[in-house]
C-alpha positions in Angstrom: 70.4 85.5 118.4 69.5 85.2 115.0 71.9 86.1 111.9 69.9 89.2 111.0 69.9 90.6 114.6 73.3 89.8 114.6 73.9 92.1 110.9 71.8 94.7 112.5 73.4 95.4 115.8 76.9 95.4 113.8 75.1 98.1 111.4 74.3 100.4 114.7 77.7 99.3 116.0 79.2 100.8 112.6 76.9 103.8 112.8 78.3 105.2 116.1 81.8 104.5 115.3 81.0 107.1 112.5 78.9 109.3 114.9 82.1 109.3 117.2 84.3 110.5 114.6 82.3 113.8 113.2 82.1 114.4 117.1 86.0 114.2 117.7 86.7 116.2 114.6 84.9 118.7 116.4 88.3 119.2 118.4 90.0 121.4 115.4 92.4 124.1 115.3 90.9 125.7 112.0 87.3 125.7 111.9 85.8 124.0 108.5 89.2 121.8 108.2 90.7 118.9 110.6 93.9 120.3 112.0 94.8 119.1 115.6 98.6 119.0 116.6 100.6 117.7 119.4 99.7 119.4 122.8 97.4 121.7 121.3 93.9 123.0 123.4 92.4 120.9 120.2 94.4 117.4 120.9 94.1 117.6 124.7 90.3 118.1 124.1 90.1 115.4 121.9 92.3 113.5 124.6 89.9 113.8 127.0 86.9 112.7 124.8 88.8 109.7 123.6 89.5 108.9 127.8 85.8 109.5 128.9 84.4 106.9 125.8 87.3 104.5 127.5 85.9 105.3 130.7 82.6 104.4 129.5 83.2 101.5 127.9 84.6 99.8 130.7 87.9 100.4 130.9 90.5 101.9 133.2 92.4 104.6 131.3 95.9 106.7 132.0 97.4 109.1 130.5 101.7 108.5 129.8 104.1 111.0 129.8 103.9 112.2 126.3 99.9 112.2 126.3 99.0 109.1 124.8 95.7 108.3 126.1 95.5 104.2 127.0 92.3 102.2 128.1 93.0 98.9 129.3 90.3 96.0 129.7 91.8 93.5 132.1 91.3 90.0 131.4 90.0 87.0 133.5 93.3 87.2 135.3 94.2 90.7 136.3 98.0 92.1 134.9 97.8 89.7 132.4 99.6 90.5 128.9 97.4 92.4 126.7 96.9 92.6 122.8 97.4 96.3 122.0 95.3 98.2 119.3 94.8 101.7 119.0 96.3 104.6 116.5 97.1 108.1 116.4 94.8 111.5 117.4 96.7 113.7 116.0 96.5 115.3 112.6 98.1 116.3 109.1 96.8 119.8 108.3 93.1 119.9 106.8 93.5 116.0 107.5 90.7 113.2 107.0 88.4 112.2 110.2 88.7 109.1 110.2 92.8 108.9 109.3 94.4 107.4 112.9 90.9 108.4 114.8 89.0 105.1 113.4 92.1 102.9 114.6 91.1 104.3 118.4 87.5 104.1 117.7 86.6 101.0 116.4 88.5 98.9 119.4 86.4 101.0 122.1 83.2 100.4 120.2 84.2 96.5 120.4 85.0 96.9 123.7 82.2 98.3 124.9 80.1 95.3 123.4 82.1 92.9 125.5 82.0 94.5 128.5 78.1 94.8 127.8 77.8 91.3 127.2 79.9 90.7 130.6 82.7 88.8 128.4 86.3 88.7 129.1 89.6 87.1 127.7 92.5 85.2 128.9 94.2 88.5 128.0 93.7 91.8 128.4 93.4 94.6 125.7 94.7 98.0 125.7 93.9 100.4 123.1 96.2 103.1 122.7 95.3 106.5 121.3 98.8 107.8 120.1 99.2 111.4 120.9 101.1 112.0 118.2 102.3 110.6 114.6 102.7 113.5 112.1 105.3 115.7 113.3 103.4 118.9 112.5 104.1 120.8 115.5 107.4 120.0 116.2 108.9 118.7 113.1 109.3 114.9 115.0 107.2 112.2 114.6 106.1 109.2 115.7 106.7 110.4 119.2 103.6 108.3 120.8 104.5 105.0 119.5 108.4 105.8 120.1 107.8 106.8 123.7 105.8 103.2 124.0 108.8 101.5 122.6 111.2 102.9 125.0 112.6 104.6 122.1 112.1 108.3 122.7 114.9 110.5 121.4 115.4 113.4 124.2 117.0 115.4 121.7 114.0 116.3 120.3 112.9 118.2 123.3 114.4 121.7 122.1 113.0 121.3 119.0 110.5 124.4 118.8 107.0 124.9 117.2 106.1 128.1 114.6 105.6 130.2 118.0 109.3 129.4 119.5 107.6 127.2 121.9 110.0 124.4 122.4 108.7 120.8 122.7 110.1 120.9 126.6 107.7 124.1 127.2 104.9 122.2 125.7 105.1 119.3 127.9 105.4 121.3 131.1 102.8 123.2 130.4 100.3 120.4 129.7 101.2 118.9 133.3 103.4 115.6 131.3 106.9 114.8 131.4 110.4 113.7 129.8 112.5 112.9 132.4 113.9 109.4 132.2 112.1 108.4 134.8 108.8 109.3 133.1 109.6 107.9 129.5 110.7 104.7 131.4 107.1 104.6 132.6 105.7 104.9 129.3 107.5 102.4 128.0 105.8 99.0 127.6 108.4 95.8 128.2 107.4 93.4 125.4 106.4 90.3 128.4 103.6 93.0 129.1 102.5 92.5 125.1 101.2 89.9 123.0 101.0 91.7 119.9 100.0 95.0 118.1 96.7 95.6 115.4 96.3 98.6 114.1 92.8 99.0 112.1 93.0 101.8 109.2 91.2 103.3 106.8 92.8 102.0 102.9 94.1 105.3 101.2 94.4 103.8 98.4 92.1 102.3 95.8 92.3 98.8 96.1 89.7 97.5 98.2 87.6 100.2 96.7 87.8 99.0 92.9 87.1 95.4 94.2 83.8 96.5 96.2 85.3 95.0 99.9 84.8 96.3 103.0 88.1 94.9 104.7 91.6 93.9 103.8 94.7 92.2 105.9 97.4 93.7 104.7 100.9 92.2 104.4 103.4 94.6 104.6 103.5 98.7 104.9 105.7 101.4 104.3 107.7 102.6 106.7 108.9 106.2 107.7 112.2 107.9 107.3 112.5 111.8 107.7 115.2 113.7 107.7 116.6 117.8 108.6 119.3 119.1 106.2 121.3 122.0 106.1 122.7 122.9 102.9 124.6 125.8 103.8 126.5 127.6 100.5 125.8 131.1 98.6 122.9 130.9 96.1 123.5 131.4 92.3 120.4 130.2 90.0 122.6 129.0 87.4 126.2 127.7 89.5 
């Protein structure tokens, strides 16, 4: 295969990975906008799109008990550890398409080429589509990549959305769970993992002002939130 086939079936390669993402941001709450929150009609839609392109890329895909959608391409050696990639589905209000959803894309497009080309790995690789990150709905976040590292805090169960609907409702209703027994399930032992890449778009202006298409970065910020109650009698001026 020549160098210039090679450019030009990464260039089509590139092309549907954009294709994919106008057609998941078709899963909206808010027509003209990208809004898509945990558990809603919108992110199980999208869930299923992101589980039939897994499918059909050659890989066997589950859902876990807090809806993150996960494809897994065995390697040579079936059960063997697996290099995890993947990001989040869900959405910030009137959020970018390709924020989280070109993390879950761009593995399955790769994917798909191997499993084309009949290649596998010593490993395996799973690529994760995190249900949710934002903490829109439910004023918690990072509950996808929490529940994968066995670090899901049940407490936030009775938290409740705009419409009273309490995270517990939500799950129940979408046919999940969050009993110990099913976040136990979800959660990954770290034998089972041989690392974790996460592919993302910049937002920021740095590989943009120097004219490259790709950057390794070395170190990100991480996320702190917290709910406080300031409880007291109010008076503009003390």
């Amino acid at each position: 295969m020549s160098d210039c086939t090679t450019r030009t079936g990464y260039t089509e390669l590139g092309a549907s990975i954009l294709a994919r993402a106008q057609a998941l941001a078709a899963h909206t709450e808010a027509p003209g906008m990208m809004t898509r929150s945990f558990l809603t009609p919108a992110h199980h839609a999208a869930a299923a799109q992101l589980a039939a392109w897994m499918a059909e890329a050659g890989m066997s895909v589950r859902r876990d008990a807090v809806g993150n959608v996960i494809g897994r391409y065995e390697g040579v050696e079936p059960g063997a550890p697996a290099l995890l990639t993947g990001s989040h589905f869900d959405t910030v209000p009137n959020g970018g398409i390709y924020d989280g959803n070109l993390g879950i894309l761009l593995p399955i497009a790769c994917v798909a080429r191997w499993h084309a080309q009949g290649r596998r790995f010593a490993h395996a690789i799973e690529v994760i589509g995190f249900a949710e990150e934002e903490g829109v709905r439910f004023k918690a976040t990072l509950l996808g990549s929490r529940a994968i590292a066995g670090a899901f805090d049940l407490r936030v169960l009775d938290n409740t959305d705009a419409a009273g609907i309490t995270m517990r409702q939500a799950i129940d209703t979408a046919g999940l769970g969050y009993s110990c027994a099913d976040l136990d399930a979800a959660a990954m032992a770290p034998a089972r993992m041989l690392g974790f890449l996460e592919v993302h778009i910049e937002q920021g202006p740095v590989l943009l002002d120097a004219g490259l298409a790709l950057g390794v970065v070395t170190g990100i910020a991480g996320a702190t939130r917290m709910q406080v109650e300031v409880t007291g009698v109010a008076g503009h001026a003390g």
